[in-house]
DSSP file (Angstrom, degrees, kcal/mol; ACC not computed):
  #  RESIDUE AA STRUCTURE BP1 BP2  ACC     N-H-->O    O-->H-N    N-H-->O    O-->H-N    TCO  KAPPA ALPHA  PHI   PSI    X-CA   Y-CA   Z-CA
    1    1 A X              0   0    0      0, 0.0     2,-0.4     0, 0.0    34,-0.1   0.000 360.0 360.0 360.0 142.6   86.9   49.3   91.6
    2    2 A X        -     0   0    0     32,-0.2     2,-0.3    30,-0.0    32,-0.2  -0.709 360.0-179.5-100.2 134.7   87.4   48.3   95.2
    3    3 A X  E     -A   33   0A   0     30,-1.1    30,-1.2    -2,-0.4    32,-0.4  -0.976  35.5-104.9-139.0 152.0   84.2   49.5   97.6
    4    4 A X  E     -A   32   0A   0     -2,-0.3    35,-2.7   137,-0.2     2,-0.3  -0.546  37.2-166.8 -73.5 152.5   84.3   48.8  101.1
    5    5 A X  E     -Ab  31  39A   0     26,-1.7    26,-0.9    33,-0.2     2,-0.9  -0.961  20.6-132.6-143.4 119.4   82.0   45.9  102.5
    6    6 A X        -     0   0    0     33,-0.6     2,-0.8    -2,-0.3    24,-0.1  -0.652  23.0-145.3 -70.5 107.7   80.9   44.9  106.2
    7    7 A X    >   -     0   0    0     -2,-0.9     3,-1.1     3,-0.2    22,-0.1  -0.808  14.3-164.3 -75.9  89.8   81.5   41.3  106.2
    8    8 A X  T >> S+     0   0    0     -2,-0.8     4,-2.5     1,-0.2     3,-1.2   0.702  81.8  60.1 -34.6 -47.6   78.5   40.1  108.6
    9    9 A X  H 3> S+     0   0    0      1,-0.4     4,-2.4     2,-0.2    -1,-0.2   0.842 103.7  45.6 -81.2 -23.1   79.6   36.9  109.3
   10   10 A X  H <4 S+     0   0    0     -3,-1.1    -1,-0.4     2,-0.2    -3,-0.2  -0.508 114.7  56.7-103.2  66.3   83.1   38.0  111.0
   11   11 A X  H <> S+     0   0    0     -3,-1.2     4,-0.8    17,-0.1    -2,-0.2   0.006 102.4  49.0  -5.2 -66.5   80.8   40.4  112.7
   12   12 A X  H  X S+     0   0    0     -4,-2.5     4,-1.8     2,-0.2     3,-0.2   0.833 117.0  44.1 -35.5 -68.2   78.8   37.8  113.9
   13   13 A X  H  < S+     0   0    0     -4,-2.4    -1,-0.2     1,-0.3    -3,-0.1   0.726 112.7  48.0 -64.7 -25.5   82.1   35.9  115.2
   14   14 A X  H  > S+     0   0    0      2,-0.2     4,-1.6     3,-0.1    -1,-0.3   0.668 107.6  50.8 -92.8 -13.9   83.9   38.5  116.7
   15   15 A X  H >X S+     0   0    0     -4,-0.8     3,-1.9    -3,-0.2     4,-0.9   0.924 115.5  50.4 -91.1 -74.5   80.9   40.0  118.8
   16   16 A X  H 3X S+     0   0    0     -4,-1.8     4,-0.8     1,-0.3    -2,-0.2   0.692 114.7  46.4 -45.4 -11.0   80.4   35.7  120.2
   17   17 A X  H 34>S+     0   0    0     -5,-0.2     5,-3.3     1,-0.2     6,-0.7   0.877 111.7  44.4-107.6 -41.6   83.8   35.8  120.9
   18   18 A X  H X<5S+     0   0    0     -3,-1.9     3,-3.0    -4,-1.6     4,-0.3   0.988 107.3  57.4 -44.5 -59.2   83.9   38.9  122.6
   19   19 A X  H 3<5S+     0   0    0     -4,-0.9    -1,-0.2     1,-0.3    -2,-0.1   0.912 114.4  44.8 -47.2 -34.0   80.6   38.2  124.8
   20   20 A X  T 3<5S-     0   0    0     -4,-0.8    -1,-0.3     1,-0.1    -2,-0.2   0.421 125.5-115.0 -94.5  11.4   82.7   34.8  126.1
   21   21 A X  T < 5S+     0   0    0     -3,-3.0    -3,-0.2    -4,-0.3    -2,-0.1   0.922  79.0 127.6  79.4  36.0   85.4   37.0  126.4
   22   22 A X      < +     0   0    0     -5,-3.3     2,-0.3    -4,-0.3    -4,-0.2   0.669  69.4  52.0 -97.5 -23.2   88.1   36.0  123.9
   23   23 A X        -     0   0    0     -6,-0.7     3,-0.1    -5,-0.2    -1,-0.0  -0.898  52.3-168.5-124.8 166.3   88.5   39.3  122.3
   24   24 A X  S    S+     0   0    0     -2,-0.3     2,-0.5     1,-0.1    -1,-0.2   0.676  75.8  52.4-157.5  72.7   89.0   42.3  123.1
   25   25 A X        +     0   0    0      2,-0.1    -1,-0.1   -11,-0.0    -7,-0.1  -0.850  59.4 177.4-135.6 101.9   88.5   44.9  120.5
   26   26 A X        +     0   0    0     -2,-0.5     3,-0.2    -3,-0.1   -12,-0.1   0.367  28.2 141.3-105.8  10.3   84.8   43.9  119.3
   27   27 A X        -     0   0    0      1,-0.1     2,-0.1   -12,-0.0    -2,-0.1   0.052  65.5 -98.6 -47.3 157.7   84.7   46.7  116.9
   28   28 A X        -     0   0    0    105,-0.1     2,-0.2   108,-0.1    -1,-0.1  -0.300  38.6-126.5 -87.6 151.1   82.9   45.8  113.6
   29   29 A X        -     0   0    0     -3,-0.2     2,-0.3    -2,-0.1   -22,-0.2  -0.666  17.6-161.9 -92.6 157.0   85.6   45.0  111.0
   30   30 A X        +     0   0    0     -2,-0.2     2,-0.3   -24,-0.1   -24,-0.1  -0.968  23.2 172.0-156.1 121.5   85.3   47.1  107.5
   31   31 A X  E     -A    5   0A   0    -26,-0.9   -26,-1.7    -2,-0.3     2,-0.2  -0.939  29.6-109.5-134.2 156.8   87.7   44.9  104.7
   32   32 A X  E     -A    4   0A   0     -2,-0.3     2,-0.3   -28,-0.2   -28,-0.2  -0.522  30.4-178.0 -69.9 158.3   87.8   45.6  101.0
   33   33 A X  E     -A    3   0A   0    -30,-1.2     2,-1.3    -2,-0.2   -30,-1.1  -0.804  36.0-124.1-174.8 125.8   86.6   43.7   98.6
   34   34 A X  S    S+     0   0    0     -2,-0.3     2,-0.2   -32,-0.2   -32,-0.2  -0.716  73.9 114.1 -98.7  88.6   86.7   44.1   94.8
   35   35 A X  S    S-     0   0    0     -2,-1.3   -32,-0.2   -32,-0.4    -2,-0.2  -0.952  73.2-115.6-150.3 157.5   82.6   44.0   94.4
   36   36 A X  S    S+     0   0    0     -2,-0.2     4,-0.1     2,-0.1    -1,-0.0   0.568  83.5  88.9 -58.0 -21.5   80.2   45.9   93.5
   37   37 A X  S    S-     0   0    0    -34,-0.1     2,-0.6     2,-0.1    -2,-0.3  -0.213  70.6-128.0 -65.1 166.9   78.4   46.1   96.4
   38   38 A X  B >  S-C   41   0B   0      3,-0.7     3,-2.5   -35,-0.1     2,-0.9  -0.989  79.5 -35.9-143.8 114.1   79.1   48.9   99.2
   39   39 A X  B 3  S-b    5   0A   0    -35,-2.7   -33,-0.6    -2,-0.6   -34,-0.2  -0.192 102.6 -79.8  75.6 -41.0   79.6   47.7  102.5
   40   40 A X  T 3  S+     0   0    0     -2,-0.9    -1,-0.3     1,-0.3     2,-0.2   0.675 103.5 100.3 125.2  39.9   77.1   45.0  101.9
   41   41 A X  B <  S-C   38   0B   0     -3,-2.5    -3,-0.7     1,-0.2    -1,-0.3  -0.796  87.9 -66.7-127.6 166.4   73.6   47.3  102.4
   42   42 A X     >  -     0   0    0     -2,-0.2     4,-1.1     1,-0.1    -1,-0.2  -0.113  39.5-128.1 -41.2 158.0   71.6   48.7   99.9
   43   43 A X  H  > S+     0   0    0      2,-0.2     4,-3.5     1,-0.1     5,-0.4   0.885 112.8  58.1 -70.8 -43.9   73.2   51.6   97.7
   44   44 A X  H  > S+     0   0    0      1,-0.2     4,-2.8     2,-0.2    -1,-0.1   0.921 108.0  44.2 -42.0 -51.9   70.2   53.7   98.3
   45   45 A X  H  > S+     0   0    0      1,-0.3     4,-1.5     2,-0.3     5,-0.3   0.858 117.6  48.8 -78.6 -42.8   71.0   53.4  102.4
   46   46 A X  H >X S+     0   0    0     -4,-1.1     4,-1.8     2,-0.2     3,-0.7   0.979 110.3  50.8 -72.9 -31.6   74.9   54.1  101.6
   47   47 A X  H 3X>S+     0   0    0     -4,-3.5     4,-3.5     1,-0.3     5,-0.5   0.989 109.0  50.1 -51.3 -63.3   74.0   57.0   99.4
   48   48 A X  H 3X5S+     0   0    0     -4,-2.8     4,-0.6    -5,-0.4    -1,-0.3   0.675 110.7  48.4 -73.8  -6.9   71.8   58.6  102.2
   49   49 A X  H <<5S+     0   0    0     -4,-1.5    -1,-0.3    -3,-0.7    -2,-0.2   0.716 115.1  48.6 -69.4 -37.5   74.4   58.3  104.9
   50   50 A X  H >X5S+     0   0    0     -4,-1.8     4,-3.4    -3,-0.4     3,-2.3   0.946 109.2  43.5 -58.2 -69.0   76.5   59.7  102.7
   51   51 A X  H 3X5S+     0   0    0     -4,-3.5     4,-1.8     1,-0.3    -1,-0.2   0.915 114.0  59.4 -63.9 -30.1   74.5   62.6  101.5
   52   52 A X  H 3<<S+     0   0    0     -4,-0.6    -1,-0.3    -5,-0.5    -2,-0.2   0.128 104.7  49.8 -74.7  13.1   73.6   63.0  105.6
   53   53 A X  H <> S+     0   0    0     -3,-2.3     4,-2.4     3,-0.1    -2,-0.2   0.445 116.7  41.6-104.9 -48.6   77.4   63.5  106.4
   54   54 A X  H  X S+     0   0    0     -4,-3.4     4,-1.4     1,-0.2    -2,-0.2   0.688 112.4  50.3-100.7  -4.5   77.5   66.0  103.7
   55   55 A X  H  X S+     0   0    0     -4,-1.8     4,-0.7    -5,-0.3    -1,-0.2   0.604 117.0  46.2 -73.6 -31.2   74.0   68.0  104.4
   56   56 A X  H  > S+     0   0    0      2,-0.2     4,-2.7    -5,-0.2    -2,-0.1   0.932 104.1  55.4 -78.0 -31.9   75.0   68.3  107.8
   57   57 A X  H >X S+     0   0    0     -4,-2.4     4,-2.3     1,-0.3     3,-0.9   0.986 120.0  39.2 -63.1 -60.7   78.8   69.4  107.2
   58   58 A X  H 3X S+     0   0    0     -4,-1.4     4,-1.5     1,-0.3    -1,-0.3   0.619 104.8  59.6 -66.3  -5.5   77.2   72.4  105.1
   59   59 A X  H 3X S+     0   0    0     -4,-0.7     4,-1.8     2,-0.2    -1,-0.3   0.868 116.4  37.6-106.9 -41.2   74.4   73.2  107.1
   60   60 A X  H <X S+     0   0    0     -4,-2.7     4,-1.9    -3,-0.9    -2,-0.2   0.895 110.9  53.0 -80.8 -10.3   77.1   74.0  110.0
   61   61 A X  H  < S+     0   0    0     -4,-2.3    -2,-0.2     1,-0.2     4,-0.2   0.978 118.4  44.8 -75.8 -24.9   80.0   75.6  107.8
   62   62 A X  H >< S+     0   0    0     -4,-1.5     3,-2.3    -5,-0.2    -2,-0.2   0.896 113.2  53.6  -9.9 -73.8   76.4   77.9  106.8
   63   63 A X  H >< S+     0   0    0     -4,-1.8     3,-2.4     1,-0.3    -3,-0.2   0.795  97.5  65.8 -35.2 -80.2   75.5   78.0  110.7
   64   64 A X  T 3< S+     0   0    0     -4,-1.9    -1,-0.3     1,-0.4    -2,-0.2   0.278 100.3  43.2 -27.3 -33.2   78.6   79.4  111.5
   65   65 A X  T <  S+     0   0    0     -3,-2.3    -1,-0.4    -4,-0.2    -2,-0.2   0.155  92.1  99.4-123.6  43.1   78.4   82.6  109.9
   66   66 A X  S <  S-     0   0    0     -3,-2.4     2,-0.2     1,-0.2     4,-0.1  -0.197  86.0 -89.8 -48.9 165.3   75.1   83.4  110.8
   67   67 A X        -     0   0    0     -2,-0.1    -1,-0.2     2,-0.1    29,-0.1  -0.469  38.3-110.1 -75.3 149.6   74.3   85.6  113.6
   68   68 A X  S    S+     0   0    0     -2,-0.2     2,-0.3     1,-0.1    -4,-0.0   0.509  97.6  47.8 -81.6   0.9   73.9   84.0  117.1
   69   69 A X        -     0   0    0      1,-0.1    27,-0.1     4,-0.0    -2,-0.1  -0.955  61.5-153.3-150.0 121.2   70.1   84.5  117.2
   70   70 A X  S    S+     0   0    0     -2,-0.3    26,-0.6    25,-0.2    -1,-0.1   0.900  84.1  41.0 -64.1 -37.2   67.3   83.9  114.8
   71   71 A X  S    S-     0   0    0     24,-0.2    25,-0.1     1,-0.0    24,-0.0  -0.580 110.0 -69.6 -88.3 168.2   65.0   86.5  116.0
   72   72 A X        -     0   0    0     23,-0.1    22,-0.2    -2,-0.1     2,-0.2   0.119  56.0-169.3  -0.8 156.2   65.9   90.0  116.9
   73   73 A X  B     -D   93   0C   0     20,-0.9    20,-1.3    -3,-0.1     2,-0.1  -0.783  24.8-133.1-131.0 131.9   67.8   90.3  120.2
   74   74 A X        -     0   0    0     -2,-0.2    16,-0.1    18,-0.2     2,-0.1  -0.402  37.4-119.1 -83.1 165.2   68.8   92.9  122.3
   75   75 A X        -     0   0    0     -2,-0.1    16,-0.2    14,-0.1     2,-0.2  -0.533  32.4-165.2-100.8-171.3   72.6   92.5  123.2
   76   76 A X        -     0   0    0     14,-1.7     2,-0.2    15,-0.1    14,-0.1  -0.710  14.1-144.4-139.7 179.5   73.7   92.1  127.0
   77   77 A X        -     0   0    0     12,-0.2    12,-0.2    -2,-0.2     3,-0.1  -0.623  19.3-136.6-168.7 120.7   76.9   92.2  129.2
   78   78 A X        -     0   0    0     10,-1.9     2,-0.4    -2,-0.2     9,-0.0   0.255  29.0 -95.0 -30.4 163.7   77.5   90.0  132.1
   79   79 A X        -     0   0    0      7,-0.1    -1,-0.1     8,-0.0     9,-0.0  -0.948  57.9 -86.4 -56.0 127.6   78.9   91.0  135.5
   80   80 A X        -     0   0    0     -2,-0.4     7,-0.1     5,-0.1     6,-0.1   0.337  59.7-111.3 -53.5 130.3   82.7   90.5  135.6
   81   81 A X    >   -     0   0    0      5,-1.6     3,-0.7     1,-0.1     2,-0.6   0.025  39.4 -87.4 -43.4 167.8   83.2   86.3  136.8
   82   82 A X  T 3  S+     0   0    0      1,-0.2    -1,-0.1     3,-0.0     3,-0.1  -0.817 105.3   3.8-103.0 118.4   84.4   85.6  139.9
   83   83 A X  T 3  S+     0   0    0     -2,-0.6     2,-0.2     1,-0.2    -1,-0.2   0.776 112.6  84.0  47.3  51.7   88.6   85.5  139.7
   84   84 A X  S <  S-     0   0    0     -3,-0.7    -1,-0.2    -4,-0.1     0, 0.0  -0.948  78.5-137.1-166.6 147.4   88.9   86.4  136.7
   85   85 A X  S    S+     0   0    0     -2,-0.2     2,-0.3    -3,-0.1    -5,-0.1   0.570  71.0 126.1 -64.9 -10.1   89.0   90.0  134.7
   86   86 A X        +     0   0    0     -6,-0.1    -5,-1.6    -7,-0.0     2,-0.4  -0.310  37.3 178.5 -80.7 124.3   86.7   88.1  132.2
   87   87 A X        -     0   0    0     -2,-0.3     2,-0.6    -7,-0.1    -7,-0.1  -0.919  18.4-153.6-117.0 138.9   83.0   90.2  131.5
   88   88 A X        +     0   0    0     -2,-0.4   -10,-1.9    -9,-0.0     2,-0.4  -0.738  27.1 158.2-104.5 144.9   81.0   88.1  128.8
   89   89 A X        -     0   0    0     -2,-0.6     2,-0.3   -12,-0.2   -12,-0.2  -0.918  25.4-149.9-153.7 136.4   78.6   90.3  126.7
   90   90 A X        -     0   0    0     -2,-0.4   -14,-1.7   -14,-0.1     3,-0.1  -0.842  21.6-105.0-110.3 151.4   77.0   89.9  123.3
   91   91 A X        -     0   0    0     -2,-0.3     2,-0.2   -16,-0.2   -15,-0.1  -0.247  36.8 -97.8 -37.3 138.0   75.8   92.5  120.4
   92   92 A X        -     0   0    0    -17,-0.1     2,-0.4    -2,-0.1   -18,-0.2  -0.560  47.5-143.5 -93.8 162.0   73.0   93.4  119.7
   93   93 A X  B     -D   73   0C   0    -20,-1.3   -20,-0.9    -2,-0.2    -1,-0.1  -0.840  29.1-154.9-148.0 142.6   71.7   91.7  117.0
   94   94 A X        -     0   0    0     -2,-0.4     2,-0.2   -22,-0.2    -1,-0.1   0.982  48.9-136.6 -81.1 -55.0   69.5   92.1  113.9
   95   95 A X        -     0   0    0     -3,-0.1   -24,-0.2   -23,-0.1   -25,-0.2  -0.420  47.7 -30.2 119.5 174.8   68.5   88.4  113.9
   96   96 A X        -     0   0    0    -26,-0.6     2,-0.1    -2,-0.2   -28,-0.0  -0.085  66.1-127.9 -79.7 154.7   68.3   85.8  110.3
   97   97 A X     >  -     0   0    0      0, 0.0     4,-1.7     0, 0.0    -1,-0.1  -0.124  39.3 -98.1-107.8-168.2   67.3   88.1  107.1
   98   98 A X  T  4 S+     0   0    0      3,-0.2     4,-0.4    -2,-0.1    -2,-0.1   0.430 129.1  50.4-103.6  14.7   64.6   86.3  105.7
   99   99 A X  T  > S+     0   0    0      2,-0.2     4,-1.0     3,-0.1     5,-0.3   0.504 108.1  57.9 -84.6 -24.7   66.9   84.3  102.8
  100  100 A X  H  > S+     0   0    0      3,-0.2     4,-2.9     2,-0.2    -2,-0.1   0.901 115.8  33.6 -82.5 -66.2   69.4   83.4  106.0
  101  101 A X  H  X S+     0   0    0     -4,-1.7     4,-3.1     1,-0.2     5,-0.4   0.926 120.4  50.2 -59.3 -37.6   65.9   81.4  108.1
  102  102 A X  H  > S+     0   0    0     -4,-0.4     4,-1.9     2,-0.2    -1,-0.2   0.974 119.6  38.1 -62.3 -58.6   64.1   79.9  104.5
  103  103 A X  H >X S+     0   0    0     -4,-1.0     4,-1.7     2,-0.2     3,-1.6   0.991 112.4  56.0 -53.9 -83.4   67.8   78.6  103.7
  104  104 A X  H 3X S+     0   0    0     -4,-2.9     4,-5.0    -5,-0.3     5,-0.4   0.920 112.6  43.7  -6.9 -75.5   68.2   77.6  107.7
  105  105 A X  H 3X S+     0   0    0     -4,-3.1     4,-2.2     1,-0.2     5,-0.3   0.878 109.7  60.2 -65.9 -18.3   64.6   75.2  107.3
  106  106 A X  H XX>S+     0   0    0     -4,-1.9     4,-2.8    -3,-1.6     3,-0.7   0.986 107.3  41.6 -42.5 -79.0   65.9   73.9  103.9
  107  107 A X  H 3X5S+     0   0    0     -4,-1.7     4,-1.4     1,-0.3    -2,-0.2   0.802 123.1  38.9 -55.3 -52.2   68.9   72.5  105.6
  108  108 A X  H 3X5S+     0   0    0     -4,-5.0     4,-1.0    -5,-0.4    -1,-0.3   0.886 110.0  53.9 -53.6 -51.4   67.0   71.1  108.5
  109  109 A X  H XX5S+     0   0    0     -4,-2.2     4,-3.9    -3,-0.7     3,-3.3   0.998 114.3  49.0 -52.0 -63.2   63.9   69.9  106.7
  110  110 A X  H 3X5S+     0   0    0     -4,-2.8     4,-1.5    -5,-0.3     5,-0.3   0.932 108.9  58.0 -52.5 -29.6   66.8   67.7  104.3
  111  111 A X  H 3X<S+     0   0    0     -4,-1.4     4,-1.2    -5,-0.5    -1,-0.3   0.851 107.5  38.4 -78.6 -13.5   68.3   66.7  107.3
  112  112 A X  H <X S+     0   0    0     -3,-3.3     4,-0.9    -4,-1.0    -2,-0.2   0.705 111.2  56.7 -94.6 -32.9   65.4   65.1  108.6
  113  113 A X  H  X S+     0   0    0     -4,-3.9     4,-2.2     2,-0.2    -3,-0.1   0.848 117.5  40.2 -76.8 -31.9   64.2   63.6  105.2
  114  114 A X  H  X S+     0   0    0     -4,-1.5     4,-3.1     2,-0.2     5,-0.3   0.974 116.1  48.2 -81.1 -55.0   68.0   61.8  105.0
  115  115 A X  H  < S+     0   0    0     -4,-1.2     4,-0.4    -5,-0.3    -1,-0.2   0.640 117.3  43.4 -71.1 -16.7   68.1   60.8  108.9
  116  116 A X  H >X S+     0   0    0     -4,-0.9     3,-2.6     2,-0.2     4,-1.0   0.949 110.5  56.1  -5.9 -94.0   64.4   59.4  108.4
  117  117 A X  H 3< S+     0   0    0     -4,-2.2     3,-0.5     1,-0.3    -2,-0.2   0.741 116.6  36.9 -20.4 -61.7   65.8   57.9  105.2
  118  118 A X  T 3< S+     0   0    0     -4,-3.1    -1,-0.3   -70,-0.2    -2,-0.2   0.567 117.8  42.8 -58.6 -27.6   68.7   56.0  107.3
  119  119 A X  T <4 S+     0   0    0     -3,-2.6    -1,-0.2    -4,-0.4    -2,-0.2   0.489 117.3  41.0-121.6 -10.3   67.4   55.2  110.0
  120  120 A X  S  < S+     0   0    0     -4,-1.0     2,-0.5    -3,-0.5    -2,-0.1  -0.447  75.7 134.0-122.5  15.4   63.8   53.7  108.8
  121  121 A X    >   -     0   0    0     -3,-0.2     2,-0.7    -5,-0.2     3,-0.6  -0.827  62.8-133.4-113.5 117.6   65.4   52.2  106.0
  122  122 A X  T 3  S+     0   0    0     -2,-0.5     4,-0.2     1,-0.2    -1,-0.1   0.366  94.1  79.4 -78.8  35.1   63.8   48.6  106.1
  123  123 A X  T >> S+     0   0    0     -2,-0.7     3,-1.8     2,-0.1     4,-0.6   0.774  85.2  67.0 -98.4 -58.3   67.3   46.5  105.6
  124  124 A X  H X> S+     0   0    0     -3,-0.6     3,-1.9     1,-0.3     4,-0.9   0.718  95.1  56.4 -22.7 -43.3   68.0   47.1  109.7
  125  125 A X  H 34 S+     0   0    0     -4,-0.3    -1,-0.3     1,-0.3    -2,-0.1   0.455  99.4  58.6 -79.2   6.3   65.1   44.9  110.3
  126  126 A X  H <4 S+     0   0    0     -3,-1.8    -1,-0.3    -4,-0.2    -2,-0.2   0.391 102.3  54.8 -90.6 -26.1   67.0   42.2  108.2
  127  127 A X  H << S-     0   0    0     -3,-1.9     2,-0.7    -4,-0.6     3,-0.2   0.877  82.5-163.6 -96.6 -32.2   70.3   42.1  110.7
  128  128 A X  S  < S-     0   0    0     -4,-0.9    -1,-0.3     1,-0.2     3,-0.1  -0.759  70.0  -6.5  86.8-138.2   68.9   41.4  114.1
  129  129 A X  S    S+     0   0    0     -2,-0.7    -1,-0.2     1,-0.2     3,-0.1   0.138 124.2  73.2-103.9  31.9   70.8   42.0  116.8
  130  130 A X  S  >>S+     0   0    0     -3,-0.2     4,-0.9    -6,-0.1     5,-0.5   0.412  77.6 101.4 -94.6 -23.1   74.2   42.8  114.5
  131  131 A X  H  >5 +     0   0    0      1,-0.3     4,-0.9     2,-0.2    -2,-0.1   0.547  65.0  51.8  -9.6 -45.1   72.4   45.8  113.8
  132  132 A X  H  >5S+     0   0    0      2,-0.2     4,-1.3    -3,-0.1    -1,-0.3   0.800 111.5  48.0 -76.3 -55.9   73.8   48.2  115.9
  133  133 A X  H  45S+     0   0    0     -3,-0.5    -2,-0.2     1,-0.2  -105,-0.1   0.620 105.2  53.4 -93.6   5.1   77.0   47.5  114.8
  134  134 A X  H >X5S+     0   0    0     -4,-0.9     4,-1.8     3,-0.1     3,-1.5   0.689 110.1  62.4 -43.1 -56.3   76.3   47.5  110.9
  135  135 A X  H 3X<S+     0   0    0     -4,-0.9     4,-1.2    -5,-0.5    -2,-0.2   0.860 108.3  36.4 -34.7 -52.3   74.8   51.2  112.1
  136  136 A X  H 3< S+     0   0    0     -4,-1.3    -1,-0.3     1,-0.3     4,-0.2   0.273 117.0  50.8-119.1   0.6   78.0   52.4  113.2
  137  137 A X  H X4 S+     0   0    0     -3,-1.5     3,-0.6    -5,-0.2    -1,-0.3   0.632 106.3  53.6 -97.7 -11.8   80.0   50.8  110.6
  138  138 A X  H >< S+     0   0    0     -4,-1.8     3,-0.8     1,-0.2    -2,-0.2   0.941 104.9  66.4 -74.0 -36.6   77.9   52.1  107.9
  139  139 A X  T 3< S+     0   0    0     -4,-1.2     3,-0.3     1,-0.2    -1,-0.2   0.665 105.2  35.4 -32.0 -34.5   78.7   55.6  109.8
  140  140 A X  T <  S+     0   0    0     -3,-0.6    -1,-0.2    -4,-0.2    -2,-0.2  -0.047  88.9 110.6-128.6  21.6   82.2   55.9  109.2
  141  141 A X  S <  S+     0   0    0     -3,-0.8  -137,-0.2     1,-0.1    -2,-0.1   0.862  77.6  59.7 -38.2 -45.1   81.7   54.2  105.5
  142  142 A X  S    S+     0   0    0     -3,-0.3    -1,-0.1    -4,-0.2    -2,-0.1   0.473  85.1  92.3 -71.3 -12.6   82.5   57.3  104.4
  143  143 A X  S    S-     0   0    0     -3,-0.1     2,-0.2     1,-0.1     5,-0.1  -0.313  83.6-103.7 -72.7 149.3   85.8   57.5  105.9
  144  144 A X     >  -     0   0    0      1,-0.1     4,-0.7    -2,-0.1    -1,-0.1  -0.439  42.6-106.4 -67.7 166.7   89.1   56.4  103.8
  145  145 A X  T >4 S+     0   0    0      2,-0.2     3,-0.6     1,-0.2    -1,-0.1   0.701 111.7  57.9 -44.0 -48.6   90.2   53.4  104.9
  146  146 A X  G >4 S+     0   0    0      1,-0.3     3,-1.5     2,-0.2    -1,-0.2   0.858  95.8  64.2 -79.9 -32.7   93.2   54.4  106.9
  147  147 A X  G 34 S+     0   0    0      1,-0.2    -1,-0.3     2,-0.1    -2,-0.2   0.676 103.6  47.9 -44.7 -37.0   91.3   56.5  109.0
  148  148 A X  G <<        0   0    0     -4,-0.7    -1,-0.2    -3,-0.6    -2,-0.2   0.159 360.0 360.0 -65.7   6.4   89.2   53.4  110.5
  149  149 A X    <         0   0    0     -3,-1.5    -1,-0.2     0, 0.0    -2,-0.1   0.415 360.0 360.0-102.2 360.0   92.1   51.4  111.0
């Protein structure tokens, strides 16, 4: 099975070559390699980016048919803009049932336990200053291949 892997060391070369100005694309390079490792961090750390890509995407298609206001609200309407017909006004509104907000602080709470997880996760303090750009390849890990290219 092929997993993707951040090869550090042409990381390493392409940022020096950039700073002196030789490249210039310094984006971190993301190659296959048929090994077991992924990306070349811990599994846990790819797992929890992973699982924080896919806690977030449900927590907004959730979001999204919710109501615009957690609490109660009374609804409003604008006075019509200036050069334009357009009057903005909202509904009035019952506000999150109490299944809609318990569900809501689920999502949140797990989104904070994962971005925590990631981000606190003691292999960063192992890279130095490639860090940053291990971060942001480790971001788009989850993407197919051709999609980073």
């Amino acid at each position: 099975m092929t997993h993707l892997r951040l090869d550090i060391h042409e990381l390493r070369r392409t940022y020096r070559r950039a700073r002196h100005g030789h490249v210039r694309d310094a984006s971190p390079q993301l190659r296959t390699h048929p090994v077991d490792s992924t990306i070349g961090k811990p599994d846990d750390l790819r797992d929890a980016q992973i699982a924080l890509h896919q806690t977030r995407a449900e927590y907004e298609q959730y979001a999204n048919m919710l109501p615009w206001s957690r609490e109660p609200m009374p609804g409003w309407k604008s006075d019509k803009q200036l050069h334009t017909d357009y009057v903005s006004h909202k509904v009035d509104l019952p506000g999150y049932t109490p299944e809609q907000a318990a569900r809501v602080d689920q999502y949140r709470a797990r989104l904070l336990e994962l971005s925590l997880a990631v981000s606190a996760h003691p292999h960063w303090r192992t890279l130095g200053a490639d860090a940053v750009a291990a971060r942001m390849a480790l971001k788009h890990a989850h993407e197919p291949a051709e999609a980073r290219a």
